[in-house]
VOGU-3710 file (C-alpha; in Angstrom, 3 decimals, decimal comma):
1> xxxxxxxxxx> 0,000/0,000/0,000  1,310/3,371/-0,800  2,083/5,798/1,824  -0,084/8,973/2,518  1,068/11,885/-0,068  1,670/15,583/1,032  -0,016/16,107/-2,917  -3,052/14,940/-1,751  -4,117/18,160/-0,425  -4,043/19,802/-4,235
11> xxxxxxxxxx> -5,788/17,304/-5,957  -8,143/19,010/-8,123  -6,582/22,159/-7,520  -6,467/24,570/-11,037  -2,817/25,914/-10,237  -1,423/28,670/-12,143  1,173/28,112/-14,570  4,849/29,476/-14,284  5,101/28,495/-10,627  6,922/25,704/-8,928
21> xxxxxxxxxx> 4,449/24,481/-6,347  5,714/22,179/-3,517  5,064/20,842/0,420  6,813/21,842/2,889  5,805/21,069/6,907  2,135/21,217/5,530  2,679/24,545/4,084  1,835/24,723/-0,002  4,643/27,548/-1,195  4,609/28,662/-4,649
31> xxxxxxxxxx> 7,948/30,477/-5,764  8,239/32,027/-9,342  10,515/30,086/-11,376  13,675/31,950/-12,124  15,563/32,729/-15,466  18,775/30,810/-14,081  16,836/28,187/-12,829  14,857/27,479/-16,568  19,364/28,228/-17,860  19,915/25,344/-15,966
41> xxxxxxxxxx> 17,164/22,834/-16,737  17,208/23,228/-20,403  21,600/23,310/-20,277  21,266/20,314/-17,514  18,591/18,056/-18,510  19,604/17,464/-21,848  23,160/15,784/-20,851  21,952/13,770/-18,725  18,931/12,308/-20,940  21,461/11,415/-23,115
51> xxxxxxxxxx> 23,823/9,656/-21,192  21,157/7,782/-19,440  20,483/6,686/-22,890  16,938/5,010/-21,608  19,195/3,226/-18,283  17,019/5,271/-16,098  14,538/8,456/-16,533  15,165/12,548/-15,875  12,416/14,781/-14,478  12,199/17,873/-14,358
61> xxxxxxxxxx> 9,396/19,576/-11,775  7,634/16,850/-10,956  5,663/15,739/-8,155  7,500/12,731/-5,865  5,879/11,137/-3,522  7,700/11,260/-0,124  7,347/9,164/3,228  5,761/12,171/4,825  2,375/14,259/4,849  4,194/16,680/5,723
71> xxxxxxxxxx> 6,351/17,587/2,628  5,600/17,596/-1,333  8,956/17,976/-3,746  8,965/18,647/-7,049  12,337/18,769/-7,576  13,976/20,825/-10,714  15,846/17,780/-11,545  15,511/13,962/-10,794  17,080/11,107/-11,886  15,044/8,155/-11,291
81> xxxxxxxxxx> 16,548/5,057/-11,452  15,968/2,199/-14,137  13,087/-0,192/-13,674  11,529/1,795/-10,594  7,389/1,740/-11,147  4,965/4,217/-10,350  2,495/4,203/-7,632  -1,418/3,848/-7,862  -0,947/7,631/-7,993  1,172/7,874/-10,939
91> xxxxxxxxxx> 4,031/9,356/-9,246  7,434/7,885/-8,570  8,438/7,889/-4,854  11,263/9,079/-3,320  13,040/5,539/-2,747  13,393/5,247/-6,876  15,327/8,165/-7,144  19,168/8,178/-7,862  20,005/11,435/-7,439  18,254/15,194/-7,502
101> xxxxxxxxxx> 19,653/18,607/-8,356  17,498/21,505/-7,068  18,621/25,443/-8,503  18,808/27,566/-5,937  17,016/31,053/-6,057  16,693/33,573/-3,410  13,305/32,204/-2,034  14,121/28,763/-2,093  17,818/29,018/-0,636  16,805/28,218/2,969
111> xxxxxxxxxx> 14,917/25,295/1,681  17,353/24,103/-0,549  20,419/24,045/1,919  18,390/22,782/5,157  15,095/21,192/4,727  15,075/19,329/1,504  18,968/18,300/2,501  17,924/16,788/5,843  14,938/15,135/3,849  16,673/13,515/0,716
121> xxxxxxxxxx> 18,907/12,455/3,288  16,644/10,495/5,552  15,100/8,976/2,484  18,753/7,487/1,519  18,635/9,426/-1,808  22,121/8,468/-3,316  23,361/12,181/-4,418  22,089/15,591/-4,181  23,130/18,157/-5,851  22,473/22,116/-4,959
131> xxxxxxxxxx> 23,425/24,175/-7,782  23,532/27,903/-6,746  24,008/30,626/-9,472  24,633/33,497/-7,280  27,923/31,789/-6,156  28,565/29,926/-9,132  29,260/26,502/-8,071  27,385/22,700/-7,472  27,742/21,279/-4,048  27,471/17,287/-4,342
141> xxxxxxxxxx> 26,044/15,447/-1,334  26,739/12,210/-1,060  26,865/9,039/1,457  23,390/10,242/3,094  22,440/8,698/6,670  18,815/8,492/8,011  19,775/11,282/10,659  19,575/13,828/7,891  22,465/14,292/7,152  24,997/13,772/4,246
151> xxxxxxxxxx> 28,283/12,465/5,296  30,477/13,792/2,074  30,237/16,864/0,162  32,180/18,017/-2,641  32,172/21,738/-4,301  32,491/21,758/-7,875  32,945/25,441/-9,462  31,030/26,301/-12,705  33,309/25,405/-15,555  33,853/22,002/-13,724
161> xxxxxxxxxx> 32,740/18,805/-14,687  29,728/17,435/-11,823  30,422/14,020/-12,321  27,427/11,573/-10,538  28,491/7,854/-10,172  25,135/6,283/-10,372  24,794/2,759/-9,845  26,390/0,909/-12,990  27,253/3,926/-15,320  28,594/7,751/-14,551
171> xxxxxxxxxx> 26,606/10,789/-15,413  28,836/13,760/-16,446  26,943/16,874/-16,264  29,263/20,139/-18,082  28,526/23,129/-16,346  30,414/25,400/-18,241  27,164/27,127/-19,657  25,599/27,816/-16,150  24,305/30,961/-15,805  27,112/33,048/-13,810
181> xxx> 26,563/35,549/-10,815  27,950/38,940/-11,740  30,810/40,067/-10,044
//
């Protein structure tokens, strides 16, 4: 049986386009999707398709299904691994993912850094990756524990390869055409 989803709560729900809508400690927060964050995505998202090369799926933005009530991610990136099913929901939960790679933006950085860390963490998701325009560099979290924490992290500067070793194959995401922070 599937576990109670956070999403519940907007089912039926007519939301306005342009927004990223997610969950967090029962509180739906809709943040405007940034111009760095869309550079990102559409730089991003195509690597990776290819080099998963149908061993696994990317998302972009959509809903997951999480062990909680409490929290609903959409996250702006997801690798999902091969063979992992959909629930009687049509979403993938949170124990098929591989890794995820959230953009931060100014609304979202306190999220980013503390609460969606301590959660990917304590649901044993492999890698995740905070990419953060305004300081132009990907932090990759790896080794997570069920306390909520990650136990490695590595900082890899735009213009640096982010190289994810996913279970069987590598992903090698070139983030030379991230959008930079002026200055």
């Amino acid at each position: 049986m599937d576990a109670p989803s956070a999403w519940e709560v907007l089912d039926g729900v007519d939301l306005p386009g342009g927004y990223r809508v997610e969950i967090t400690d029962e509180k739906i927060i809709m943040t405007p999707r940034t111009v760095q964050q869309s550079d990102v995505v559409i730089d991003a998202a195509p690597q990776i398709d290819r080099q998963l090369d149908g061993n696994g799926t990317i998302l972009s933005q959509v809903a997951i299904d999480f062990p909680s009530s409490l929290y609903g991610y959409a996250p702006d990136l997801a690798i999902v691994a091969p063979g992992s099913e959909r629930n009687r929901r049509g979403r993938f939960e949170w124990h098929s993912l591989e890794a995820v790679l959230e953009i931060v933006s100014l609304s979202t950085r306190d999220d980013d850094f503390e609460k969606k860390l301590r959660m990917y963490a304590k649901c044993a998701i492999p890698f995740y990756v905070i990419i953060d325009p305004s300081e132009n560099v990907c932090t990759l979290h790896s080794r997570p524990a069920r306390t909520g924490v990650y136990a490695e992290q590595e900082s890899i500067p735009f213009g640096e390869d982010l190289v994810l070793p996913l279970e069987g194959r590598e992903i090698v995401v070139k983030t030379d055409g991230f959008p930079r922070a002026e200055g």
